[in-house]
gemmi code that builds the backbone of each chain (N, CA, C; Angstrom):
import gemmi

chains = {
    "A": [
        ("UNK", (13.385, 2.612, 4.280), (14.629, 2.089, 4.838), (15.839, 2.418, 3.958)),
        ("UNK", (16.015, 2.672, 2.830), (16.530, 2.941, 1.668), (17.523, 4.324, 2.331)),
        ("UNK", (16.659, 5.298, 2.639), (17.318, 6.224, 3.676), (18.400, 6.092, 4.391)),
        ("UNK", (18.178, 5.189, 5.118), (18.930, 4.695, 6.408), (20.371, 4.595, 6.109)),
        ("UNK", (20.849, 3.991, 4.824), (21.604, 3.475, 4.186), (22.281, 4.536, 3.217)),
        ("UNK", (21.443, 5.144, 2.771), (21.774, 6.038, 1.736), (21.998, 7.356, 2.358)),
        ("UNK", (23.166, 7.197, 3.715), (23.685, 8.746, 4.442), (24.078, 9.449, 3.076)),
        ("UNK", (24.141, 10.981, 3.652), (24.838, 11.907, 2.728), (26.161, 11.637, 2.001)),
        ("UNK", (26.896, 10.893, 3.061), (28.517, 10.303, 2.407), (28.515, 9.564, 1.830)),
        ("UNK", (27.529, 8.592, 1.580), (27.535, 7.739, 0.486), (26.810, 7.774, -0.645)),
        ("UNK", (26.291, 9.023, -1.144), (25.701, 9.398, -2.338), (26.429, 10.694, -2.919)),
        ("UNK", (26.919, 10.646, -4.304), (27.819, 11.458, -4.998), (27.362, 12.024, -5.976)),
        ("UNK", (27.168, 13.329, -6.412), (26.862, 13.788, -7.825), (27.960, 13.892, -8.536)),
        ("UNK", (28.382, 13.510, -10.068), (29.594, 14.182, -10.687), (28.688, 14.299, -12.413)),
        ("UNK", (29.875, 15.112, -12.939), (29.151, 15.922, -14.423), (28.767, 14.225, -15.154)),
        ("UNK", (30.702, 13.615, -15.110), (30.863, 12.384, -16.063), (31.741, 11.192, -15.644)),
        ("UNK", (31.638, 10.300, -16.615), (32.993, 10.056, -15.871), (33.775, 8.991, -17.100)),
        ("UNK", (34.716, 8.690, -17.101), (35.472, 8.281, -18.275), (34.661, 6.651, -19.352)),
        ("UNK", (34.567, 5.786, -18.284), (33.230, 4.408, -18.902), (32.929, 3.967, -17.816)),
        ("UNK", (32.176, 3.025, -18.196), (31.252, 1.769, -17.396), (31.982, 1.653, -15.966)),
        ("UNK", (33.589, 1.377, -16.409), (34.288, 0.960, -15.118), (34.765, 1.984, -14.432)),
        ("UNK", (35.345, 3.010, -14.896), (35.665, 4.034, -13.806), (34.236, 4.362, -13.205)),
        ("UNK", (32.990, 4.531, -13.693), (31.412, 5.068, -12.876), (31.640, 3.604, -11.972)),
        ("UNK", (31.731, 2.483, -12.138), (31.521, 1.809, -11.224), (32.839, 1.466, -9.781)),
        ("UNK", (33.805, 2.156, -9.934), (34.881, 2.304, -8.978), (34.328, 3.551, -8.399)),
        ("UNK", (34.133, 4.801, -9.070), (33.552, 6.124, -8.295), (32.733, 5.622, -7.149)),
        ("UNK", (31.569, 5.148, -8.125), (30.666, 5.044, -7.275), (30.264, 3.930, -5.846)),
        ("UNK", (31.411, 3.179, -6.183), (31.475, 1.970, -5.061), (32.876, 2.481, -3.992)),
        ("UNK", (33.473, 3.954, -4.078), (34.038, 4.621, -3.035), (34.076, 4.730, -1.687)),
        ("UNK", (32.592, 5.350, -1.757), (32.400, 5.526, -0.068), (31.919, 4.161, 0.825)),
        ("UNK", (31.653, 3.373, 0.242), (31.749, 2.014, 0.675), (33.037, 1.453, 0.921)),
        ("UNK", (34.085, 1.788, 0.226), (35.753, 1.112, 0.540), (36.271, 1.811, 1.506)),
        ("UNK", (35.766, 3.082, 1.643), (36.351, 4.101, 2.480), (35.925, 3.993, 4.055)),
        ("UNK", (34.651, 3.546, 4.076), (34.266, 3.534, 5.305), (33.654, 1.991, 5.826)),
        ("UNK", (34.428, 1.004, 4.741), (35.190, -0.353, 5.266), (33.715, -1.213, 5.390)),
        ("UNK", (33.190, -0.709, 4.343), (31.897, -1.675, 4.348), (31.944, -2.788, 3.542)),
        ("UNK", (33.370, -2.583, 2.001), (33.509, -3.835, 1.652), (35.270, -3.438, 1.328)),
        ("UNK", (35.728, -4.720, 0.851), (36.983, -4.458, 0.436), (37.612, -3.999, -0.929)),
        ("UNK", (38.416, -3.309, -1.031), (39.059, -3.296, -2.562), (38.801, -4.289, -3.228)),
        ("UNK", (38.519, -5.669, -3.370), (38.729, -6.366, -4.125), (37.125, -6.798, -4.524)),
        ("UNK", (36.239, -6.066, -3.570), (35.112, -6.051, -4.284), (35.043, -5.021, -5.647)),
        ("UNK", (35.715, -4.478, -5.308), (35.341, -3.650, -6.700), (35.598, -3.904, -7.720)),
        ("UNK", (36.477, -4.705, -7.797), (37.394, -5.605, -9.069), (36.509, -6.676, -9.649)),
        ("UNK", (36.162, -7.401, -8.666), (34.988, -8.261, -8.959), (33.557, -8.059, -9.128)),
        ("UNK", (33.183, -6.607, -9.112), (31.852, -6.224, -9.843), (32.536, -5.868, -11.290)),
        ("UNK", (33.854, -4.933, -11.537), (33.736, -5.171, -12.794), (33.905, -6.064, -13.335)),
        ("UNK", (34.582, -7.603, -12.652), (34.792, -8.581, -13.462), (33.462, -9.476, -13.979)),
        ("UNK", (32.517, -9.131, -13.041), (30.964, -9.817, -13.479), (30.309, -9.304, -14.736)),
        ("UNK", (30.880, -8.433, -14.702), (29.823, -7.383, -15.675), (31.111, -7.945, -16.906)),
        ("UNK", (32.061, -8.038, -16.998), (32.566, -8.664, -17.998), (32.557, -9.877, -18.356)),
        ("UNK", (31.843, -11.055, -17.704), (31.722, -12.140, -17.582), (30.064, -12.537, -18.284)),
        ("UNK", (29.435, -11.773, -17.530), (27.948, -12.188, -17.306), (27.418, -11.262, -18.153)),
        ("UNK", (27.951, -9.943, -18.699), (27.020, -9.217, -19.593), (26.989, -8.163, -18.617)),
        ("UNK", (26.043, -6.880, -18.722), (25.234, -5.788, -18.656), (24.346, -5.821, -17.766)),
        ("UNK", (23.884, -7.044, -16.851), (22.702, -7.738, -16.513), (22.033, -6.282, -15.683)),
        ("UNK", (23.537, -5.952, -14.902), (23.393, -4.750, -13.833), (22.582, -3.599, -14.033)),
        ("UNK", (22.671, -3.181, -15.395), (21.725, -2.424, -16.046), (20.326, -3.061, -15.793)),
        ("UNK", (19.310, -2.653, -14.697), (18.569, -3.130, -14.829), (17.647, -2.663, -15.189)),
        ("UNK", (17.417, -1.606, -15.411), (16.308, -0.736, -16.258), (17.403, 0.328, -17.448)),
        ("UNK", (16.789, 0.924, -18.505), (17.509, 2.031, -19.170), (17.931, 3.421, -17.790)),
        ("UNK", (18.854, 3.392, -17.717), (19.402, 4.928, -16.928), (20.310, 4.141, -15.509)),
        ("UNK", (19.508, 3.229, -15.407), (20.209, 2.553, -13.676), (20.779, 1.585, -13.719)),
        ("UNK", (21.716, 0.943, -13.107), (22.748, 0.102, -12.944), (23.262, -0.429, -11.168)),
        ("UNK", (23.052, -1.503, -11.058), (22.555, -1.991, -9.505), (24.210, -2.898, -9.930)),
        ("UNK", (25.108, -2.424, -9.486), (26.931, -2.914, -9.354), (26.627, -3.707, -8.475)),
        ("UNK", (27.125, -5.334, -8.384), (26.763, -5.820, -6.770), (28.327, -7.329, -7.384)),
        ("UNK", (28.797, -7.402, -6.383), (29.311, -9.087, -6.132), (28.416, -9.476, -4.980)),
        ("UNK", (29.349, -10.603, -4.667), (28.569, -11.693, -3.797), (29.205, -11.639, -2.493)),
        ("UNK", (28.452, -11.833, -1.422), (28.727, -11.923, -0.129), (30.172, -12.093, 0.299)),
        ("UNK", (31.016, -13.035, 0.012), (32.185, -13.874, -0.081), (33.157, -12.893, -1.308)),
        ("UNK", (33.089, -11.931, -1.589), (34.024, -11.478, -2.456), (34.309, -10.164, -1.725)),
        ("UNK", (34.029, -10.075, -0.577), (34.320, -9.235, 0.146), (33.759, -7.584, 1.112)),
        ("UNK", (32.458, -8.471, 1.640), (31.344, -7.574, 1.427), (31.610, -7.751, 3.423)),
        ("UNK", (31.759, -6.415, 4.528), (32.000, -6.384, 5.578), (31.041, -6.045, 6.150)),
        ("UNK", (29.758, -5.578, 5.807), (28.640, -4.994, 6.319), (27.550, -4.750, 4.913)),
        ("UNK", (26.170, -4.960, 5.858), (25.182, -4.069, 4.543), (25.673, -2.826, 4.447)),
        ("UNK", (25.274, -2.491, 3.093), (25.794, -1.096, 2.723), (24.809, -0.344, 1.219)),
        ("UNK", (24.884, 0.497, 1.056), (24.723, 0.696, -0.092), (25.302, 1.919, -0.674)),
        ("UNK", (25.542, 2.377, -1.860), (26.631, 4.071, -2.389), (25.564, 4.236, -3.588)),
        ("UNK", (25.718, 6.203, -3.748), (25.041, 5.919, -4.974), (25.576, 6.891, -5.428)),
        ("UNK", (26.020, 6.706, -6.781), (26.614, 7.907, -7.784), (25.442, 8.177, -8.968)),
        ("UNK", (25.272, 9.642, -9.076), (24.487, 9.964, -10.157), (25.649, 10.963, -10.998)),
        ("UNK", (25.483, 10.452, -12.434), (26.095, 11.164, -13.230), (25.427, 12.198, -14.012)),
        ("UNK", (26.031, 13.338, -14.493), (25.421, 13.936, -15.636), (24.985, 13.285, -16.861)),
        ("UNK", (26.196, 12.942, -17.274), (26.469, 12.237, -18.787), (26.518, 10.722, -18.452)),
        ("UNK", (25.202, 9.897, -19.129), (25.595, 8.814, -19.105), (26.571, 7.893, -19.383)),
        ("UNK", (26.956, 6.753, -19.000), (27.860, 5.746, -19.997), (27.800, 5.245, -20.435)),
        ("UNK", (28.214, 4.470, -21.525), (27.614, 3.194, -22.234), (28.463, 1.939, -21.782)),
        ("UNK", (27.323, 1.023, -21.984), (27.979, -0.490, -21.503), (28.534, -1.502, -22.919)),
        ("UNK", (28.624, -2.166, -22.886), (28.907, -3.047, -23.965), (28.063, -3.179, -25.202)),
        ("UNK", (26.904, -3.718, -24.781), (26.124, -3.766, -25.727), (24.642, -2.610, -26.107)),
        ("UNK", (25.363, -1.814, -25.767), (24.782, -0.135, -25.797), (23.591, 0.572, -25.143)),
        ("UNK", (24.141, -0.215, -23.624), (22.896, -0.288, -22.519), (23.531, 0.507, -22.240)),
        ("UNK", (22.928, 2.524, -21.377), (23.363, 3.352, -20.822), (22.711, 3.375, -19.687)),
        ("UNK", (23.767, 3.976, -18.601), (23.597, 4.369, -17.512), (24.208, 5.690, -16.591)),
        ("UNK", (23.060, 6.744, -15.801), (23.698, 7.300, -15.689), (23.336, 7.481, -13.630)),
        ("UNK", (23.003, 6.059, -13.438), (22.498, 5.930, -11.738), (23.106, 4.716, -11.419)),
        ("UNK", (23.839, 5.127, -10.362), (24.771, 3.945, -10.424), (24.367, 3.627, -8.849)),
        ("UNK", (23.806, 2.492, -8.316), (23.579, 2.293, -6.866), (24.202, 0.847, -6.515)),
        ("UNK", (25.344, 1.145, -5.693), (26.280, -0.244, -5.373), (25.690, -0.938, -4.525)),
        ("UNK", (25.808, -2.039, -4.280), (24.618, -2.670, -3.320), (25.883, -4.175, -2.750)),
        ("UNK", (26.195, -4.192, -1.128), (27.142, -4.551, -1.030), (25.993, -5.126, 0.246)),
        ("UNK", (26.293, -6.768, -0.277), (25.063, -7.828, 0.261), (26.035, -8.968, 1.394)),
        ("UNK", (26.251, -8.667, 2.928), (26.898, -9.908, 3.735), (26.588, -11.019, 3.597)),
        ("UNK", (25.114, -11.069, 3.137), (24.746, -12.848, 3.138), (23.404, -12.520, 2.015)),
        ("UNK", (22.967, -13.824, 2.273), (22.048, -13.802, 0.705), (20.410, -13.275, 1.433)),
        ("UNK", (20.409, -12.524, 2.891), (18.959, -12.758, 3.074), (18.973, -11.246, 3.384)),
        ("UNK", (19.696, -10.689, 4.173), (19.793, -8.992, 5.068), (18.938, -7.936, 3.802)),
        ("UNK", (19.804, -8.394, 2.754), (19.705, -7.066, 1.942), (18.312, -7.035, 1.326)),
        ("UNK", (17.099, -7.996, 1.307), (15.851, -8.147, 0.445), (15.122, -7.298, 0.913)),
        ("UNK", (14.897, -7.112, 2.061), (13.996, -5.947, 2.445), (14.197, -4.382, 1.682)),
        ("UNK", (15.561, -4.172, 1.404), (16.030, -2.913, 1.261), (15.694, -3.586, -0.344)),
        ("UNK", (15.557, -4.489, -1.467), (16.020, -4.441, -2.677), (14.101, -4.216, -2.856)),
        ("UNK", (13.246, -4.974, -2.282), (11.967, -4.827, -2.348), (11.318, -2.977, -2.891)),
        ("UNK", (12.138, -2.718, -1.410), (11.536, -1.410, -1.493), (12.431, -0.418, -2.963)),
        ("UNK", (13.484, -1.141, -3.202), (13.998, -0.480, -4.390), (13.161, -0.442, -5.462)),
        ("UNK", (12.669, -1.728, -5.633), (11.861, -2.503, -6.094), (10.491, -1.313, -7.202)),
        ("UNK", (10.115, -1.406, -5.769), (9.123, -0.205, -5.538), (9.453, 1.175, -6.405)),
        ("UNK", (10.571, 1.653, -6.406), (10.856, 2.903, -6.905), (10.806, 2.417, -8.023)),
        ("UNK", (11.726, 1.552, -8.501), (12.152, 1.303, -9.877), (10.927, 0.331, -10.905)),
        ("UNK", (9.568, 0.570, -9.995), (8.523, 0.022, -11.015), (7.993, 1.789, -11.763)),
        ("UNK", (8.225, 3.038, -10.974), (8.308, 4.649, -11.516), (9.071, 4.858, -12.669)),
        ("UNK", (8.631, 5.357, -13.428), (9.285, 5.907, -14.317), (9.525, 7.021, -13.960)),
        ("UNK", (8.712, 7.701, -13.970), (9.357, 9.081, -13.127), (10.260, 9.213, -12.023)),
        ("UNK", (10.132, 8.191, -11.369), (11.240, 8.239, -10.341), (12.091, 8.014, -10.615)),
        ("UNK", (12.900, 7.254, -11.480), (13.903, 6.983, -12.329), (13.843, 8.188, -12.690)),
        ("UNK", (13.462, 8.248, -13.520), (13.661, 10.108, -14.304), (14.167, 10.820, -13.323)),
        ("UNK", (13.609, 11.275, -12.251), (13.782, 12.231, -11.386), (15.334, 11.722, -10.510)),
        ("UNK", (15.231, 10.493, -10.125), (16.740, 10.475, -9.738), (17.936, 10.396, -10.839)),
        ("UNK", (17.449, 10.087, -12.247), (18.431, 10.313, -13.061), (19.058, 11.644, -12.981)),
        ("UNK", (17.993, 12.838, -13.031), (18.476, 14.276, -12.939), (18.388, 14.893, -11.629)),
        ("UNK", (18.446, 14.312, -10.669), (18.798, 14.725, -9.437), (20.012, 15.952, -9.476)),
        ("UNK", (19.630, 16.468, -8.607), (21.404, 17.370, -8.426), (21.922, 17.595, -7.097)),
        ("UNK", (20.868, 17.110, -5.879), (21.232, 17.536, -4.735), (20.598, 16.140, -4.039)),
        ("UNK", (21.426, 15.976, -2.687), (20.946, 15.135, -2.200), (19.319, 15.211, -1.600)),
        ("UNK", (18.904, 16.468, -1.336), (17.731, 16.119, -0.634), (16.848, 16.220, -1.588)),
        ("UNK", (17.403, 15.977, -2.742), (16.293, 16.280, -3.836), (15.961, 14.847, -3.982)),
        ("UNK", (17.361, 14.147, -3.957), (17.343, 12.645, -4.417), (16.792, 11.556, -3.197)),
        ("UNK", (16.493, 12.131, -1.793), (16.076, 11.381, -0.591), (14.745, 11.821, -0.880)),
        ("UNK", (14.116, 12.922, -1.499), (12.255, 13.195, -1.527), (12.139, 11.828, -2.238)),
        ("UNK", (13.075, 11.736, -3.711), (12.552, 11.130, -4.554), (12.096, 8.963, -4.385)),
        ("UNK", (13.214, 8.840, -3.158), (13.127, 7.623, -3.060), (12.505, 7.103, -1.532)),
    ],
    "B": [
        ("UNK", (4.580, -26.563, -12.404), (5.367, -25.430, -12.902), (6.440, -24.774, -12.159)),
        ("UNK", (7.540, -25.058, -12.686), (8.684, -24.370, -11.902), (9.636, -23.437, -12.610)),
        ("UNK", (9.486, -22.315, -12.503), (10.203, -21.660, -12.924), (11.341, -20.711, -12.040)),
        ("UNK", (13.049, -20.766, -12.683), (13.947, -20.288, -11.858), (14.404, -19.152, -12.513)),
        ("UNK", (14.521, -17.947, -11.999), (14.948, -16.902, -12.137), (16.536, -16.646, -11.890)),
        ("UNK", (17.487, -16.628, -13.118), (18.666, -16.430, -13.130), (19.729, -15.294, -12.863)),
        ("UNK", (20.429, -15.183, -12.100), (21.340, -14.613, -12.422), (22.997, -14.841, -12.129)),
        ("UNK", (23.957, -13.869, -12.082), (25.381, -14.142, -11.789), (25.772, -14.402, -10.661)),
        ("UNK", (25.058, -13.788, -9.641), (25.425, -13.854, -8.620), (24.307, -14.377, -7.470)),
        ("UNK", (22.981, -14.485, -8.048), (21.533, -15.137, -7.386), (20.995, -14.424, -5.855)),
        ("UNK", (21.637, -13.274, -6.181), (21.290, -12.190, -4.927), (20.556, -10.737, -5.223)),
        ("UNK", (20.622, -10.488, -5.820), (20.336, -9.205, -6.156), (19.289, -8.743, -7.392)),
        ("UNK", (19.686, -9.003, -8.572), (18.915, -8.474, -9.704), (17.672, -9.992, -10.177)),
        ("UNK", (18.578, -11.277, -9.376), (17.266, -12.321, -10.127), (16.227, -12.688, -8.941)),
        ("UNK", (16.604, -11.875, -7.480), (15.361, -11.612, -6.791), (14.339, -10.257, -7.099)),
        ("UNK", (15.078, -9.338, -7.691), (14.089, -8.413, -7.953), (13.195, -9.113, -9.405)),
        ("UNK", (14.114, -9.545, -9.853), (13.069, -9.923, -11.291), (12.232, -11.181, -10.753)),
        ("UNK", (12.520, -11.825, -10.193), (11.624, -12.948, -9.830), (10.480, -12.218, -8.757)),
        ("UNK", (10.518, -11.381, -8.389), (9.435, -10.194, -7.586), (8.662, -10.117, -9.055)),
        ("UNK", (9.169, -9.775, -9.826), (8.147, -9.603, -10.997), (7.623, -10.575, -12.159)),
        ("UNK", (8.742, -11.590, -12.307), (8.166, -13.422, -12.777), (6.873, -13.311, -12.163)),
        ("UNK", (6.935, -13.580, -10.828), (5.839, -13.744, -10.284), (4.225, -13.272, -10.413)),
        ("UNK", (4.511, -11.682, -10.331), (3.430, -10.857, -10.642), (3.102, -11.296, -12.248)),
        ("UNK", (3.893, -11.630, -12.968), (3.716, -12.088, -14.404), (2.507, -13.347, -14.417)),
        ("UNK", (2.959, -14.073, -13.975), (2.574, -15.556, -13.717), (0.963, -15.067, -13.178)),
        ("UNK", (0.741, -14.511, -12.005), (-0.333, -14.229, -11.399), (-1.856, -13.813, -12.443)),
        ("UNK", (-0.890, -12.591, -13.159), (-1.772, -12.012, -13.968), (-2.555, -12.739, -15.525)),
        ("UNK", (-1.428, -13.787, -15.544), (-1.709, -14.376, -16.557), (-2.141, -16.052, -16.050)),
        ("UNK", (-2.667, -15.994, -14.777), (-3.143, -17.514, -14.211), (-2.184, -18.648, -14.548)),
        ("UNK", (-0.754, -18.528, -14.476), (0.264, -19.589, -14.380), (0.196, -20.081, -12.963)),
        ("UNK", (-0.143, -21.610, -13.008), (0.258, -22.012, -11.581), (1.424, -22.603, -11.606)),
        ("UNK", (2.313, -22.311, -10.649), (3.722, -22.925, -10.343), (4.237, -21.932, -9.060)),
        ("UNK", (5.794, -22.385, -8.988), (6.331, -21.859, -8.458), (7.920, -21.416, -8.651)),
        ("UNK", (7.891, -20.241, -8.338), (9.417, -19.014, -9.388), (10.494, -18.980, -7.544)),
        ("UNK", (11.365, -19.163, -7.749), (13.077, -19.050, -7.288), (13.596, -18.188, -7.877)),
        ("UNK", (14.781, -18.065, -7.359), (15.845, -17.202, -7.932), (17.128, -17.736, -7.199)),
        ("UNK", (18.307, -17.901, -8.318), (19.259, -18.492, -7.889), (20.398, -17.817, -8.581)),
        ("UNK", (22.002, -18.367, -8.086), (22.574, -17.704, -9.274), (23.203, -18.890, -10.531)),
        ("UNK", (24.121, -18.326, -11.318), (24.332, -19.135, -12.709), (24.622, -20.256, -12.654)),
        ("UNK", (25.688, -20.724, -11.422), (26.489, -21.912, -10.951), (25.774, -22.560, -10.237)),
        ("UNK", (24.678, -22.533, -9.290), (23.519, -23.429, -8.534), (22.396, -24.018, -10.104)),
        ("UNK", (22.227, -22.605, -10.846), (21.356, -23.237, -11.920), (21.449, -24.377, -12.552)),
        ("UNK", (23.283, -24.807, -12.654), (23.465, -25.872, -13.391), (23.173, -27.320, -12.794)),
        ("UNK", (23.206, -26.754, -12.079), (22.807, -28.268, -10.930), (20.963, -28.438, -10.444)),
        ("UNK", (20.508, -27.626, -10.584), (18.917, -27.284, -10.169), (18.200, -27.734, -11.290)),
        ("UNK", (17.243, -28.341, -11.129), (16.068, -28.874, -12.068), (14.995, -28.005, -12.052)),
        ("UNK", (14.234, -27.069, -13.434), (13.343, -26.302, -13.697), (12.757, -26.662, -14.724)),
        ("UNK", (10.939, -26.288, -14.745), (10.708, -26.261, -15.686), (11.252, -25.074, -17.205)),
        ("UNK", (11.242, -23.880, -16.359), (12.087, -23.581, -17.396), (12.942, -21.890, -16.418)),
        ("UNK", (13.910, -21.387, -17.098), (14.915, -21.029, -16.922), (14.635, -19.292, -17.364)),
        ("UNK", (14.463, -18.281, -16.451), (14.962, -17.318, -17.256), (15.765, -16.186, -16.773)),
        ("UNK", (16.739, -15.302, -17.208), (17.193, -14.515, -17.624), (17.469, -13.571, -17.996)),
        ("UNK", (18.877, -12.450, -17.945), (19.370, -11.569, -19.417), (19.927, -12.864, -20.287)),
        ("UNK", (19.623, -12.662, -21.751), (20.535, -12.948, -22.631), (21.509, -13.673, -22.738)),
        ("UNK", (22.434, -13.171, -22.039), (23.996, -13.467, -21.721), (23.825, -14.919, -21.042)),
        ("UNK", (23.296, -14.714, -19.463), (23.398, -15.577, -18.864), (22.678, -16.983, -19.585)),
        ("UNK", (21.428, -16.348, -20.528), (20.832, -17.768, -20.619), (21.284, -18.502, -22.308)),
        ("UNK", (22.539, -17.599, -22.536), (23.173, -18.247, -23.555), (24.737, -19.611, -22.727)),
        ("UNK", (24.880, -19.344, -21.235), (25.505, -19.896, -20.486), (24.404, -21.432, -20.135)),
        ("UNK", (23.410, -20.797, -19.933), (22.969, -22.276, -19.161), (21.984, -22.681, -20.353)),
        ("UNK", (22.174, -22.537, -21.446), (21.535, -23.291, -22.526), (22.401, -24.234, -23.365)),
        ("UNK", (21.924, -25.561, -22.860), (22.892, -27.258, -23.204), (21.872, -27.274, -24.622)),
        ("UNK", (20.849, -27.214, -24.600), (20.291, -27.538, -25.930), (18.576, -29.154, -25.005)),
        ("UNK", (18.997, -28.837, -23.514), (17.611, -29.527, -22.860), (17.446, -28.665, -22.335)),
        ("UNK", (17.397, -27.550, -21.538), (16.653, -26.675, -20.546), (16.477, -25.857, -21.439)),
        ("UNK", (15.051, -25.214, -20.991), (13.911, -24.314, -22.090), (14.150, -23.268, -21.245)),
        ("UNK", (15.083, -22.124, -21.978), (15.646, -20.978, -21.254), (14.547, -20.052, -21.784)),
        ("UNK", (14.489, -18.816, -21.396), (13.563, -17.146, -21.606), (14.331, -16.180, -21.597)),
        ("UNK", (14.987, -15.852, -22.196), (15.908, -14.550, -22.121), (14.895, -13.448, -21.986)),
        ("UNK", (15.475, -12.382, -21.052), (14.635, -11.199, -20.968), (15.721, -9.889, -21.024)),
        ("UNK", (14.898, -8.553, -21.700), (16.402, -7.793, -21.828), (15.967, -6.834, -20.758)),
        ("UNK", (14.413, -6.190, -20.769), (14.338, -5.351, -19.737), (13.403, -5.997, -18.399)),
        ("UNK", (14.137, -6.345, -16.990), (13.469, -7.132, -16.543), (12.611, -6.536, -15.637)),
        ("UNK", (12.368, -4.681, -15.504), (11.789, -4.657, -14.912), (10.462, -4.001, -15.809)),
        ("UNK", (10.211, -4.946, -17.003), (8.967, -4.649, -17.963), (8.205, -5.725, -17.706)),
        ("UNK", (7.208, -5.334, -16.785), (5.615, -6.653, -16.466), (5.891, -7.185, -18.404)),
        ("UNK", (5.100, -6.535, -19.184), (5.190, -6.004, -20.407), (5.822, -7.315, -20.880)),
        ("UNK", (6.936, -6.902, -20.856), (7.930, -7.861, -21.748), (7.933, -9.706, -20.794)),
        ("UNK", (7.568, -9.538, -19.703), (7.933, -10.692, -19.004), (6.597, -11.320, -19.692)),
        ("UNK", (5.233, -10.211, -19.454), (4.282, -11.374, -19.597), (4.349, -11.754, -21.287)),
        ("UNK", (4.900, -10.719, -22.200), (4.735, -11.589, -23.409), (5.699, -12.470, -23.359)),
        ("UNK", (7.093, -12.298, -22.680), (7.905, -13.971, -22.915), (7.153, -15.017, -22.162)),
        ("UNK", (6.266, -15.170, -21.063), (6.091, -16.202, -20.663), (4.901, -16.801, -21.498)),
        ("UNK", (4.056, -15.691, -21.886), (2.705, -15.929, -23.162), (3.666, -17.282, -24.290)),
        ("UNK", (4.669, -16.503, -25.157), (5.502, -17.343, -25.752), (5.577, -18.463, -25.780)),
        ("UNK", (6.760, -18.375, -24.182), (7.297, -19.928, -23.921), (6.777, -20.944, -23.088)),
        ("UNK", (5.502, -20.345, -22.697), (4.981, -21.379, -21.989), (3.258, -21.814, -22.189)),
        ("UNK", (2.804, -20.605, -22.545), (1.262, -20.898, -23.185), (0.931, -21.130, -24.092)),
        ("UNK", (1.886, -21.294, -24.834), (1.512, -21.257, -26.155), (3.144, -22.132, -26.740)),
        ("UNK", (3.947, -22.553, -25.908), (4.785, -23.417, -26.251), (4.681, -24.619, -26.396)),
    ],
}
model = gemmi.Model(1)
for chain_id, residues in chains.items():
    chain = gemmi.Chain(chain_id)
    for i, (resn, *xyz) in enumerate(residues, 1):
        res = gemmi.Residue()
        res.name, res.seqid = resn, gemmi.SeqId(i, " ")
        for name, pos in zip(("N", "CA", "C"), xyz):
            atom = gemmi.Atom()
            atom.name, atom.element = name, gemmi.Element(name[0])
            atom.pos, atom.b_iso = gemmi.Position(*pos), 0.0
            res.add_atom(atom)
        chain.add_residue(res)
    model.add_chain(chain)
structure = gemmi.Structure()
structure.add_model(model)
structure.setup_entities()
């Protein structure tokens, strides 16, 4: 199901990108663009991650960006930016897979986080979408 | 046994880790039962004990709730030695 969600327009390759917060505005783009959440979600994922820590980092390489239903989330959705060059977070957690995850209510999105779930118990799959370079390389992998 | 799985926002990263609390618990014959909520419901929710990243469980630690900080949460690994820790041997 991960698929479904993860059209071609909402998954991005780039070399780098400046820190933590510009990868997490990139990559939560095609979601603002095609009105799945609002500008002001994006403000408020980086404001969590300045609040609450790194948490988002949830394995070494990946980073799951999310606010809450009510901060401006218009539809399920999900975006995914893969970088070349990782970034570093605060407390020197890097990431270079950035998958925005933009949740309407607290129940829609579990099915889709399960099966994330699933990937992200791989190490190799991590690996392999870390160095992804093309999208259909990165849809075999998940 | 009740254990609540924390996070900021109680949607996203402390249901995937509580997907794996769980499998923790299983493997190591804990009977109870694991939630996931976020930081601001936690304070109001009664658990046996509380866990976490770090961060958050330096927020909901008064000095009575028996918090678990965890750094990588999707390490079986690391979950089952914190719960070995803080609860079998606590």
């Amino acid at each position: 199901m991960l698929e479904k969600y993860l059209t071609a327009e909402m998954v991005q390759f780039k070399a780098d990108s400046e820190n933590w917060q510009e990868a997490i505005k990139l990559a939560a783009e095609p979601l603002v663009q095609h009105h799945f959440v609002e500008p002001k979600y994006v403000d408020t994922m980086i404001e969590n991650v300045k609040q609450f820590g790194p948490y988002i980092v949830l394995l070494p390489k990946f980073a799951m960006p999310h606010a809450r239903p009510e901060d401006g989330v218009n539809k399920l959705g999900l975006s995914l930016l893969v970088l070349e060059k990782a970034v570093e977070f605060a407390d020197g957690k890097i990431a270079n897979v950035f998958l925005v995850l933009a949740a309407p209510d607290k129940d829609s999105h579990l099915s889709l986080l399960s099966e994330l779930s699933a990937v992200l118990a791989s190490e190799e799959k991590v690996e392999a979408m870390a160095s992804a370079k093309t999208y259909q390389e990165l849809i075999k992998i998940i | 046994m009740k254990i609540l799985v924390v996070c900021g926002n109680g949607l996203g990263s402390s249901f995937m880790m509580s997907m794996n609390v769980q499998k923790a618990m299983k493997e190591l014959n804990i009977e109870g039962t694991c939630s996931h909520t976020d930081l601001a419901s936690a304070k109001t929710e009664n658990a046996d004990y509380y866990i976490g990243s770090p961060e958050i469980m330096d927020q909901l630690n008064d000095g009575k709730r028996k918090t678990i900080p965890l750094v990588n949460m999707f390490s079986l690994e690391e979950i089952k030695k914190a719960l070995t820790t803080h609860i079998l041997k606590g």
